[in-house]
N, C-alpha and C positions, 0 to 999 in steps of 0.2 A: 504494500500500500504506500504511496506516495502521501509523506509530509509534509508540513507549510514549509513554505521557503523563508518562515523566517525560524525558522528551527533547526539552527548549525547546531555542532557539538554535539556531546554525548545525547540531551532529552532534545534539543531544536535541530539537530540534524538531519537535512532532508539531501535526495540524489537524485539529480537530474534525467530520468530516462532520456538516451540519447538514440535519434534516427540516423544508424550509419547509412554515410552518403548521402544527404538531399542537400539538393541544391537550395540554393540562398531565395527563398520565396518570402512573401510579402506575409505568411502568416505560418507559425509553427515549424520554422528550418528546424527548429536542433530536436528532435522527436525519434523516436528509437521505432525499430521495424521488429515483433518479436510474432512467430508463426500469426504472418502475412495482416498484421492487425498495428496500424500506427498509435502512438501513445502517447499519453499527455504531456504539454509542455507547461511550467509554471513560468511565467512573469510576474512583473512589478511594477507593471507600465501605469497603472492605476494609483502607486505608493500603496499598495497592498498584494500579497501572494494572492493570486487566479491565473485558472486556466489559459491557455491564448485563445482558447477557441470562444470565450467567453467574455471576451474584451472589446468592444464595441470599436477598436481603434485597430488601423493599418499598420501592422508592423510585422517586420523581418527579424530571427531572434535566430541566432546560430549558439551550437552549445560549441566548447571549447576541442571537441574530438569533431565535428563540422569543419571547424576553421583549420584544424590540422589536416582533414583529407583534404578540403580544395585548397592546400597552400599557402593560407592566408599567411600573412606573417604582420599587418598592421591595418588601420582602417581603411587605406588606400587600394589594397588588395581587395579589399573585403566590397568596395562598390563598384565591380567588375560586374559581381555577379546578383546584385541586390535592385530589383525590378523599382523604376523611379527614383536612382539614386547614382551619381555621380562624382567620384572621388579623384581628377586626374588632378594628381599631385607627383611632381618632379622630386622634392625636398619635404622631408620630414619637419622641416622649421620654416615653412609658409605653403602650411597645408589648407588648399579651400574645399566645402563639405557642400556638396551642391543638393538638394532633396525636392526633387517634382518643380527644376530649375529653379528654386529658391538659394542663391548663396551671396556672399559678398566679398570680391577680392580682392579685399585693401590688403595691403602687406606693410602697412604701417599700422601706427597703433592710436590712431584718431578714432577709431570704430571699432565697432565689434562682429563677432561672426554672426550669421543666420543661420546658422546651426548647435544648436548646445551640443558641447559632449561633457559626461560627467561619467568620473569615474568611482563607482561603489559610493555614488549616491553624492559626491562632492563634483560642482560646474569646475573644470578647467577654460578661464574665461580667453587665454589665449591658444590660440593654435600649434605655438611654436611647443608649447607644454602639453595640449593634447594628443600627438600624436605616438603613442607608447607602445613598445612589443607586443604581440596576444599572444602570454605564453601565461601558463596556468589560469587559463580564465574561463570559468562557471559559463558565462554566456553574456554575448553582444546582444541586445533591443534596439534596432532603430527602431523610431516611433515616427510617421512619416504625417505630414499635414501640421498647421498652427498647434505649442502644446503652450499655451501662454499661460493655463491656468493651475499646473501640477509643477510644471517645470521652469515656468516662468519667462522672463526678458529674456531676448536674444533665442528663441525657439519658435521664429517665423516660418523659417522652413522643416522644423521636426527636431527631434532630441535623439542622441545616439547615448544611451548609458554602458559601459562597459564595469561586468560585476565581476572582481576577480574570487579564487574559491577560498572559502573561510577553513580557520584550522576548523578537524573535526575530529572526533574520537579514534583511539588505534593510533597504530605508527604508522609509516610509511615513510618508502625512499624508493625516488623514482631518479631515472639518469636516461636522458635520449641525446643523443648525437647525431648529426645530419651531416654528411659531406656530397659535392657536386661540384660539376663544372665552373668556372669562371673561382677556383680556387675556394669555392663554400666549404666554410667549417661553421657549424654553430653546436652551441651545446644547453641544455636542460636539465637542472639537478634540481629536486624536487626533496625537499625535507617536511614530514609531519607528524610530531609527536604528542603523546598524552604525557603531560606535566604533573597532574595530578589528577585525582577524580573529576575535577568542575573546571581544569583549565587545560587549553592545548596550544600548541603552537606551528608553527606553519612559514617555512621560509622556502623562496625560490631563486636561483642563482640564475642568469642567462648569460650568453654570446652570443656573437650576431657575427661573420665576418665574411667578405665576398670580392674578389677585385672585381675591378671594372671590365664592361665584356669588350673595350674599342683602346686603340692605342691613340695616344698623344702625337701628332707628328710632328709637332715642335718641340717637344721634351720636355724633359722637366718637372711634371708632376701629372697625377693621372685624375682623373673623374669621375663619378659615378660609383665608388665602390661601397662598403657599406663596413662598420666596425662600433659595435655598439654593442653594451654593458646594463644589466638591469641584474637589480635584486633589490627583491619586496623581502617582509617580514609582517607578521601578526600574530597576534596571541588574542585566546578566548577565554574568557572566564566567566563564568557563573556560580554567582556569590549563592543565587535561590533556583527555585524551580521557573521565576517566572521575571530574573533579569538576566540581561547579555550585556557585558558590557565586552566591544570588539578595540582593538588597538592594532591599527597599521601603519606601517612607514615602506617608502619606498625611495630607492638613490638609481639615477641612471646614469650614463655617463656614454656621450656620443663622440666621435673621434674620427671621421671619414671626410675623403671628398665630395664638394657639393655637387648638386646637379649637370648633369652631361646634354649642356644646348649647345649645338653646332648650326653653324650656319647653313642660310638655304638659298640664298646669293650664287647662282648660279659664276659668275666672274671671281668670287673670293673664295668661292670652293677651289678654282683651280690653280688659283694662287697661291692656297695653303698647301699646292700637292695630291688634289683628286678626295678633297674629304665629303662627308655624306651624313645629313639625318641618321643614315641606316648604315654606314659605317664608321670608320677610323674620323676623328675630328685632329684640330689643331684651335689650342689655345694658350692664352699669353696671361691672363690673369688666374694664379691661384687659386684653384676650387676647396673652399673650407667648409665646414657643416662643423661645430663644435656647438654640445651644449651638455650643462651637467645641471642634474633636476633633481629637488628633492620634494619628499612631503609626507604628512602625519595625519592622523585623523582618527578621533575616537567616536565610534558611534554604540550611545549606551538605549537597550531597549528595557521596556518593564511595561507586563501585563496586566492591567489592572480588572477588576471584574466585569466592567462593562467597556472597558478601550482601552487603545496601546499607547503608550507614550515614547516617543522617540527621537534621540539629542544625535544632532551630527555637528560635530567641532572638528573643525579642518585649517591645516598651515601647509602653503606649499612655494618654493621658490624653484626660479630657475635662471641660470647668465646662458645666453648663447651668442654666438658669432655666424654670421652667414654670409660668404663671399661667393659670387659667383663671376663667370665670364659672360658679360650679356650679349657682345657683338658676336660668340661663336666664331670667332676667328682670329689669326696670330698674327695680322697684319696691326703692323704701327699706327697706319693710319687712319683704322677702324678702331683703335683699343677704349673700349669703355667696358666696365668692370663696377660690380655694386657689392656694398657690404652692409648687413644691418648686424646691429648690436645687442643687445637684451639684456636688462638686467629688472626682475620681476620677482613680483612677494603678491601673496592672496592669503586672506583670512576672510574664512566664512561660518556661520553659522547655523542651524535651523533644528526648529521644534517644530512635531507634527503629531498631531492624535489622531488615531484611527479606532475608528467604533462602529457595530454593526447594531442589530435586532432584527427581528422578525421581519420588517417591510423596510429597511431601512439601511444604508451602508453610507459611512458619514468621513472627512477626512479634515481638519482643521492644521493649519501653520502658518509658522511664521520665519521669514529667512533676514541675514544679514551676510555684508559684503562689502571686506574692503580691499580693490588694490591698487597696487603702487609700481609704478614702471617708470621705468628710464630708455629709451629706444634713441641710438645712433646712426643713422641713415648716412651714408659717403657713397661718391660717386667717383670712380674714377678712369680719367680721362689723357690724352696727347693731345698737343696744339695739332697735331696732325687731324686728330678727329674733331676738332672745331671746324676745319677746311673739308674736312668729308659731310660733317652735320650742312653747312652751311651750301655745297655744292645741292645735295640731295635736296635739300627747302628751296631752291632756285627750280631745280628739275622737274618738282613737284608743282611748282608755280606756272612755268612755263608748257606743261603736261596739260594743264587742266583741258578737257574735250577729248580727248585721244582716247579715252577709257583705258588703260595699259593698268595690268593688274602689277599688285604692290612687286611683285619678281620682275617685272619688268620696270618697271619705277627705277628700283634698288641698282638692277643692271645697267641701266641706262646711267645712272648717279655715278659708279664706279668707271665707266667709259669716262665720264666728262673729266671726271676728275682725274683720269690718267692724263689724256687730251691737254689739261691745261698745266700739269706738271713739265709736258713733255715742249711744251711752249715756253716754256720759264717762264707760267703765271701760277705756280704755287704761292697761295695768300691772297689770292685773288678774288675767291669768292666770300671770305675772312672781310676783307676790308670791305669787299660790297655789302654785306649783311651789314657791318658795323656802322657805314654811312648810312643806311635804312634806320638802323638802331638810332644813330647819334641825331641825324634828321627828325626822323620821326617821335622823339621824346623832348625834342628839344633843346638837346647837350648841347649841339653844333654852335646855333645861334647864343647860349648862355655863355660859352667859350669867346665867342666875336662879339659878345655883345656892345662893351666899351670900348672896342675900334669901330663898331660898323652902325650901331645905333646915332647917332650924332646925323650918318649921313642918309640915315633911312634906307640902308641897304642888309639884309639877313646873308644867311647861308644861301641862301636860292639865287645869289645872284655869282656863286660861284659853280663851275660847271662837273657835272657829276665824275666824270672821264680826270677832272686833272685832279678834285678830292684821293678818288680813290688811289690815282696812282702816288699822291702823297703818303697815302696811308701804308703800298703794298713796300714804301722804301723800310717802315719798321717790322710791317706784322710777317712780311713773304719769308727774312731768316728764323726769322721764329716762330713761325709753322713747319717749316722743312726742317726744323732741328730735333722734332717729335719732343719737345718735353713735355713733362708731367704737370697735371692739370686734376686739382681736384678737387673736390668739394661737399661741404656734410651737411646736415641738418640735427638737432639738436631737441629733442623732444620729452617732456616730463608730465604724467599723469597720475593724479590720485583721483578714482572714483571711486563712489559709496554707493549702494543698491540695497535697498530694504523693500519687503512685501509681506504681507498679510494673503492669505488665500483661501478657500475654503471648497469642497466640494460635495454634492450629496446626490445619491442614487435611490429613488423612492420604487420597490415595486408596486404599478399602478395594479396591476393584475396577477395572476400566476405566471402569466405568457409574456406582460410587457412591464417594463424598467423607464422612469424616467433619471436622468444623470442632467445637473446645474451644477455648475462652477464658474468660481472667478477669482480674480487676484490683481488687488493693486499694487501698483508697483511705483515707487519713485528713485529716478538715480539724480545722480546729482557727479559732476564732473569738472575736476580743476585742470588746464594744461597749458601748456605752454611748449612756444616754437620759440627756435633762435636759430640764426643762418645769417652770412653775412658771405657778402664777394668774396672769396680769399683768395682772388688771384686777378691779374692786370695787364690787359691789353694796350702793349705798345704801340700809341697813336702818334704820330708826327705832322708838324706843320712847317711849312717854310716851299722856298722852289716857287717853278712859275703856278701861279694859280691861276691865270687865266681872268684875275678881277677887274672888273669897268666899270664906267660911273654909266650915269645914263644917259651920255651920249654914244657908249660903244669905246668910250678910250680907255687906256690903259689906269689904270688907278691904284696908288700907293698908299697903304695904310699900314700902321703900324699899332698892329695888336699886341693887346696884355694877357699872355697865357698864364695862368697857377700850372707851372710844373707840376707841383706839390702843394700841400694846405699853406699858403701865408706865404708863398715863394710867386714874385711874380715876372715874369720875362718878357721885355718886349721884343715882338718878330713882324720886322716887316716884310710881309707876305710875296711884294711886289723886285725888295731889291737883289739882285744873282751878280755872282753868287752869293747864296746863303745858307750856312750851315742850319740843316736842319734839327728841330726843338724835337724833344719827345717827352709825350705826355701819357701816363700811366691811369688809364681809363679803367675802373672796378670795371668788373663784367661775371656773368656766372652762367653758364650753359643747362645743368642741371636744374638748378635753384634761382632761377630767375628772381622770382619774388617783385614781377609787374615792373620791372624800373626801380624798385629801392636797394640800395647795395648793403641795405641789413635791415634784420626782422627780429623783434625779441618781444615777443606776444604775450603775455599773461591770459587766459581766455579761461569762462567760468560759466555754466548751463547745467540748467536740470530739465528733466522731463519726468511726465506720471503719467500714468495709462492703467484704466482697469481694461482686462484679457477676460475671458471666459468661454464659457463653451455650455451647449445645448445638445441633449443628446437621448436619442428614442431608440431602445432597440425592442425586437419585439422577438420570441424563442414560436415557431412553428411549431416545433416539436423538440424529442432530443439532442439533436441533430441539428437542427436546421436554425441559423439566429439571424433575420435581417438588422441594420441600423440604419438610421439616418443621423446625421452628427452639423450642427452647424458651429464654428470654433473660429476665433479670429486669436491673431497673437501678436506682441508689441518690441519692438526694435529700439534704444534709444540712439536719439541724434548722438553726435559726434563732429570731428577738428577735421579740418584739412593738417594732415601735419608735415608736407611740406612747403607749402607755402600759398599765399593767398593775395589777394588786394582787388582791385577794383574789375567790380562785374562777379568776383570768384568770392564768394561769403566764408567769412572764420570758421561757421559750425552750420552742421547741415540735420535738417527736421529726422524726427522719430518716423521709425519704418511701420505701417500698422497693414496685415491682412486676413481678410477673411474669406471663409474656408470651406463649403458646402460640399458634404460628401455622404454618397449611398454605398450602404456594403452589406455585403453578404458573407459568412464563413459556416461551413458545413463537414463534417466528417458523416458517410456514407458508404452502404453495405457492410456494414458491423466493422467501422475504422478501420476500412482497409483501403477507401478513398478520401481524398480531404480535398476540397473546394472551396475558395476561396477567392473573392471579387470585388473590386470597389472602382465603382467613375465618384470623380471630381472635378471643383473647377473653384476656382479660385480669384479674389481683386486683391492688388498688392500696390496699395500708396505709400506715396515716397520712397519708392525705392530706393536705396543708397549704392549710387552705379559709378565704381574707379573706371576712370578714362584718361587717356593721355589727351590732354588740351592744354590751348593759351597758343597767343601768336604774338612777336613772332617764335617766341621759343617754346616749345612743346612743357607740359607737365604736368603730372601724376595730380589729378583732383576729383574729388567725390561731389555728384551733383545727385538732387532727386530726380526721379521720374516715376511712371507710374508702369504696370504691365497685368497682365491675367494670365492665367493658363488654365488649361480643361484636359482632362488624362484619365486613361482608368488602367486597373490591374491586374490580372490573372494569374490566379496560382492554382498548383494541382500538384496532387502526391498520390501515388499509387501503389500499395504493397499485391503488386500482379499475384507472387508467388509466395512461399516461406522464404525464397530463397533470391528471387529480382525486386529491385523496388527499382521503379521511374518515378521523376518529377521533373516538373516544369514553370517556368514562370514568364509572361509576357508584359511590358507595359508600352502604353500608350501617351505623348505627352506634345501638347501644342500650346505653346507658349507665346507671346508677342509682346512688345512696346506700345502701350498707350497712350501716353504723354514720355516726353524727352524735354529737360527742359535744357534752352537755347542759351548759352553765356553771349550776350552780344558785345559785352565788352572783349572779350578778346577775338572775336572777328568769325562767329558763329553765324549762321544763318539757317534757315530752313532746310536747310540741302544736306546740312548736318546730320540731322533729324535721325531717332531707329526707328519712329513710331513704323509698328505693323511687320518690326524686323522681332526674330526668335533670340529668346535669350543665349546670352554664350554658353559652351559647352552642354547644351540640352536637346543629347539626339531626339527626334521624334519616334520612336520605337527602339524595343530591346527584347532580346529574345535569350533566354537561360534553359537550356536541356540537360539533362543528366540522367545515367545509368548504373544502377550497381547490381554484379552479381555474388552471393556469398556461393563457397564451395567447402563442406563442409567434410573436416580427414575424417579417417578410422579412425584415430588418433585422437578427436576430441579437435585439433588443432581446426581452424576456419585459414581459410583465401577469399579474401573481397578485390575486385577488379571492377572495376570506376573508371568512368570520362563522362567528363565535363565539357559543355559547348555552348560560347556563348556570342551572340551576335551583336553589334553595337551600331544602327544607323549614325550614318553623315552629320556632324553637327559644326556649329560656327566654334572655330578653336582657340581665337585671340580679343580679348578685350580691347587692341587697338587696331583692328583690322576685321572689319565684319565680314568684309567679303573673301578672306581664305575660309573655305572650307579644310575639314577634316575629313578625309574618309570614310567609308564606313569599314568596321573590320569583324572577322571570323580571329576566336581563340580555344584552341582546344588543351585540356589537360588531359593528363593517362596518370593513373595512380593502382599499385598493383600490392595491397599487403595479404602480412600472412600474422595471425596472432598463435600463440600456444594455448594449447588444453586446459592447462595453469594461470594463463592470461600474466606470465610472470615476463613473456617474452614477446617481442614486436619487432618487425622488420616490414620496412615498404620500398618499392622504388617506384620512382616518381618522373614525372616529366609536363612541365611548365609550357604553353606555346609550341606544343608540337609538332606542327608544321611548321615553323619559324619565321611565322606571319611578319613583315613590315609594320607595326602599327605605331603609327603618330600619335603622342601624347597633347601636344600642344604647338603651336605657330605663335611669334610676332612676340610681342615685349616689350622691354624697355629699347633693345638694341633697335628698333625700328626709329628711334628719334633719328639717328643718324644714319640711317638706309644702309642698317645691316642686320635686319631679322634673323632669327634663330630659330629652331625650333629642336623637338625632343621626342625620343619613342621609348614606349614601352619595353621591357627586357626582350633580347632573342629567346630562341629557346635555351631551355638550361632545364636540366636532370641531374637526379643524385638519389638519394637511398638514406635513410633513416631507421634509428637501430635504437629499441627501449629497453632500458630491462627493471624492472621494480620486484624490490626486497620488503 
């Protein structure tokens, strides 16, 4: 007989029935196959133990022997195969969590995600800290649709809880080893002792280690590999019959290189030596991924006669470092490179009572939330790639009508700019940009103004041809010299979040359940920016200018330059020769900041939102349970954190949507079928959508907009035989832009617009099939042989490029184990991508500012073998 799941240990200890082999479906994954009859799954998704088949809500729930047949090894794996759910994440330290195309992909820390993940009941509010190994873990719940009123703020697009396994009664020692290609070793030691009658403990050791599967062809350092360190600890005790008080802590420790984007630049591919998406790369910047994470949390329960009461106190920190190469290529004169920093602390708290009766199932709490971050954003760059950004924004300008998609753009940029090197006008297109610049903001004339004002003449009445070529006498050496160029930004946030919430499930009948809830929420947010030029474009004046009065003659003035603050120089313009002045102009490529050459922001906002949710299910029979659920969920505003000013706002409005959805979930012919269904559809205001915008220099800013989508879900499990189980899972999902709103300060128009375009990275169908057959010895011993196949339509892949598509792709897994009679021994071999499909992760980025796009693919294939043995 299966116990409450909140009954660890020796008297609350309960065990998961697990379904070997099903695929990742939208209701009841982790469920066991035992003579041809599937079996129950308990959740939590409610914040109380029930059934999944009895939960009015859409979720996909893998048990920890799930996630090890299909390979999983972290969240990002894990929404390969999870119907209405999208994980394509490059780097484990700016992971985005996409659910029925609800996600948000700032990679700074002015916002927050649209996806909760919590782990063992505690929100990790950043991503860079949610993304952690599944290794001894009880079982994943995505919970999919708005859950603003159990789980609260920042659960617009769904909550993903990850519960890892509590100590329980007995000992045990368990040891698994995995080795594979691309140099895979990883290991799992598994400790769980009885301490005493009433108390146990439970510690897990990991390794992660993998090189890279592509070589460097510049040297140097490699990408992509993986080397990572986890070990958790808890203890259980139970002082009575009717308290738990639980204690865990866990320490990670990451150590790899970061992410593997190569260029798709057909001209810098061949420059680097023939490099490829899908092969060998070359890059020039450092790939790092460092971060070490800790965290503790007690959660004490006690049953009271009529309700439960239950304390969750939680402390977690994390530093990390993330460097990547964003042009994808080893050339000089593309070289931009990003690094964020992290340094992060969270304390949280929450009280919740849970109480039933006869008609009646009740849930009351209250949460708290403080954290504290420090985020360092650099950007690093060559005076070379100022002359490549600056070509490509010209190509781009003078492009406009030709329709030429961004590989063509990009190729076309790199021709011009060999073109004008090979002409000795390197710096050329440098000092053009910077005359638009100095023109158009008004430097030019502020510089002339006490020689040229007297006679009522500006800059315009000097000619653009002899400007610039004043300008290419300083900036043309020092572009061809490739120095280093770089630039940070400076970010500090303390937010506070508190909510009150309450939920209650009335049966109106035998057959039907009403469920109300809601939960107010107020955050409140202090942050602050700072950035400032930190570097300076050599401008020069002097030589022929080509100046006249206004009859057309020749005309001699003699202007007062500030070399420097309080230094002033006069140069007349007119008389030759004349050595020319040089003036040291702030400038910032990355961090524009609208024309001010420093920003130091203090900025302060709150918002409140009550969330809730309505919800009708009705039981046909034993078996059969319809719902209708109507649910909306709330997002708080949040900072531009890298920079802002006119047209571009400090802080951008609360995200709010809501959520109408019809389901269906069934187990049929005595649980040997399971059927499960839900359409939805969805309004989603204020969206908080990162784009690359601002003219003339491009940059990372969050604006609202509005969007909907409509989708539905199909799941099915079938135990055919004692001995085959099949399952499958379909979703459907059409999403679009409703409003986009227009910055017309930086030189935005209609033509801008997504409205009526699909959100990024949200295929419109997905398809998940899987097989298992058990084979069962003389010996007692078992052989299960599994594959996995899942299909991924065509979606948009780049936040700064709507019009790359992504392909669609086919991935297949093969997994072949064999356990012993004793269940003392385990061995599998395995194979990941077994056709060794091509498949594209992602397109475009940052490295697009300067027309050198990147892009990234999923792993080749890659096999190896896995060996347990438990004492």
């Amino acid at each position: 007989m299966m116990q409450s799941a909140d009954q660890p240990g020796k008297t609350r200890h309960f065990s998961l029935s697990t379904l070997s082999g099903a695929i990742a479906i939208a209701t009841a994954f982790g469920s066991g196959v035992h003579a041809a009859e599937i079996e129950e799954v308990v959740v939590t998704a409610q914040k109380r133990a029930e059934n999944l088949q009895d939960v009015p809500i859409a979720i996909s729930a893998f048990t920890g022997e799930n996630l090890n047949d299909l390979g999983v090894e972290n969240l990002t794996d894990l929404g390969k195969f999870t119907p209405g759910v999208e994980m394509n994440n490059d780097t484990p330290l700016q992971p985005t969590y996409n659910v029925r195309g609800i996600q948000t992909g700032d990679f700074t820390v002015g916002s927050d995600p649209a996806v909760a993940v919590y782990v063992d009941g505690v929100y990790a509010s950043r991503g860079a800290g949610a993304e952690v190994p599944l290794t001894d873990i009880e079982r994943v719940e995505v919970l999919k649709g708005p859950q603003g009123t159990l789980f609260g703020r920042n659960a617009t697009g769904g909550a993903i809880h990850i519960i890892t396994k509590k100590p329980q009664a007995g000992n045990e020692t368990e040891l698994s080893l995995t080795a594979g290609n691309f140099g895979r070793q990883s290991s799992d030691l598994l400790l769980n002792y009885q301490l005493a009658d009433n108390l146990y403990g439970r510690a897990t050791l990991s390794s992660n280690r993998r090189d890279g599967w592509a070589d460097n062809l510049a040297g140097g350092f490699s990408a992509g590999d993986q080397d990572s360190q986890t070990y958790r600890v808890a203890l259980l005790w139970e002082p009575g019959d009717n308290t738990e008080v639980l204690w865990r802590a866990n320490y990670g420790v990451l150590d790899q290189g970061s992410a593997l984007r190569s260029s798709v630049v057909p001209s810098l591919q061949e420059r680097d030596g023939g490099t490829d998406v899908f092969g060998d790369y070359a890059l020039d910047t450092p790939t790092i991924e460092d971060r070490d994470a800790w965290g503790t949390s007690l959660t004490i329960t006690r049953d009271f006669d009529n309700f439960t009461f239950t304390s969750i106190t939680a402390y977690s920190a994390f530093d990390a470092h993330l460097q990547q190469d964003e042009d994808g290529t080893a050339q000089a004169d593309y070289m931009f490179g990003s690094a964020n920093l992290d340094d992060q602390s969270q304390f949280s708290q929450e009280f919740r009572f849970n109480g039933a009766t006869d008609n009646l199932k009740w849930t009351l709490g209250a949460s708290y939330s403080q954290e504290k971050l420090e985020h360092l954003t650099e950007a690093f760059f060559t005076t070379g790639s100022l002359e490549s950004f600056a070509v490509y924004e010209g190509v781009q300008a003078t492009s406009e009508g030709l329709n030429l998609t961004t590989t063509e753009l990009e190729d076309l940029a790199v021709a011009t700019r060999t073109q004008l090197a090979q002409a000795g006008l390197e710096g050329f297109a440098v000092s053009n940009f910077v005359y638009d610049l100095l023109l158009g903001t008004g430097l030019l004339d502020a510089a002339m103004a006490d020689g040229l004002g007297p006679l009522g003449l500006t800059a315009a009445n000097l000619s653009r041809e002899d400007i610039v070529t004043q300008l290419m006498g300083g900036i043309a050496p020092w572009v061809a010299g490739d120095n280093p160029w770089n630039e940070n930004v400076l970010n500090t946030g303390d937010y506070r979040s508190a909510a009150i919430y309450g939920d209650f499930t009335w049966s109106l009948t035998d057959k039907m359940d009403l469920t109300v809830g809601a939960r107010y929420t107020a955050d409140k947010k202090d942050f602050t920016i700072e950035t400032a030029y930190q570097n300076l474009l050599p401008i020069t004046l002097g030589g022929t200018t080509g100046l006249v009065d206004e009859n057309g003659d020749p005309l001699t003035i003699t202007i007062p330059v500030e070399v420097q603050p309080g230094v002033i120089v006069p140069v007349n313009v007119n008389s030759l020769p004349l050595p020319q002045v040089a003036l040291q102009q702030p400038f910032g490529l990355a961090f524009y900041n609208n024309g001010q050459p420093s920003l130091d922001s203090k900025l302060s906002d709150s918002w409140s939102d009550i969330s809730g949710r309505i919800v009708l299910d009705y039981r046909w029979n034993d078996d059969v349970m319809t719902f209708v659920s109507l649910a909306n969920g709330f997002k708080a505003g949040g900072f531009n954190s890298l920079n802002f000013g006119p047209g571009v706002d400090a802080s951008f409005d609360q995200e709010n949507v809501v959520n109408l959805e019809l389901g269906l979930k069934s187990s049929l012919f005595d649980n040997r079928v399971r059927f499960n269904a839900s359409v939805f559809s969805y309004q989603y205001d204020n969206l908080q959508e990162l784009d690359l915008v601002g003219a003339p220099i491009p940059s990372y800013n969050l604006r609202n907009a509005d969007a909907e989508g409509t989708g539905a879900e199909i799941e099915l499990q079938w135990a055919a035989t004692d001995n085959l189980f099949i399952a499958g899972n379909y979703s459907y999902l059409d999403t679009e832009f409703t409003r986009y709103q227009i910055i017309e300060a930086i030189g935005e128009t209609e033509a801008d617009s997504r409205v009526g375009q699909p959100r990024v990275s949200t295929p419109e169908n997905k398809l998940n099939l899987m097989a298992e057959y058990t084979v069962p010895m003389n010996s007692g011993a078992e052989v299960r042989l599994r594959a996995d196949y899942n299909w991924t339509d065509e979606r948009i892949g780049s936040i700064t490029d709507p019009a790359r598509i992504i392909d669609d792709y086919q991935l297949v897994n093969l997994r072949a184990a064999w356990n012993s009679a004793s269940d003392r021994y385990s061995a599998a071999l395995w194979m990941q991508n077994a056709t060794d499909e091509d498949i594209a992760g992602g397109f475009g980025g940052t490295g697009a500012a300067i027309g050198a796009s990147p892009g990234w693919r999923y792993l080749p294939r890659t096999y190896g073998a896995d060996f347990t043995v438990r004492f």
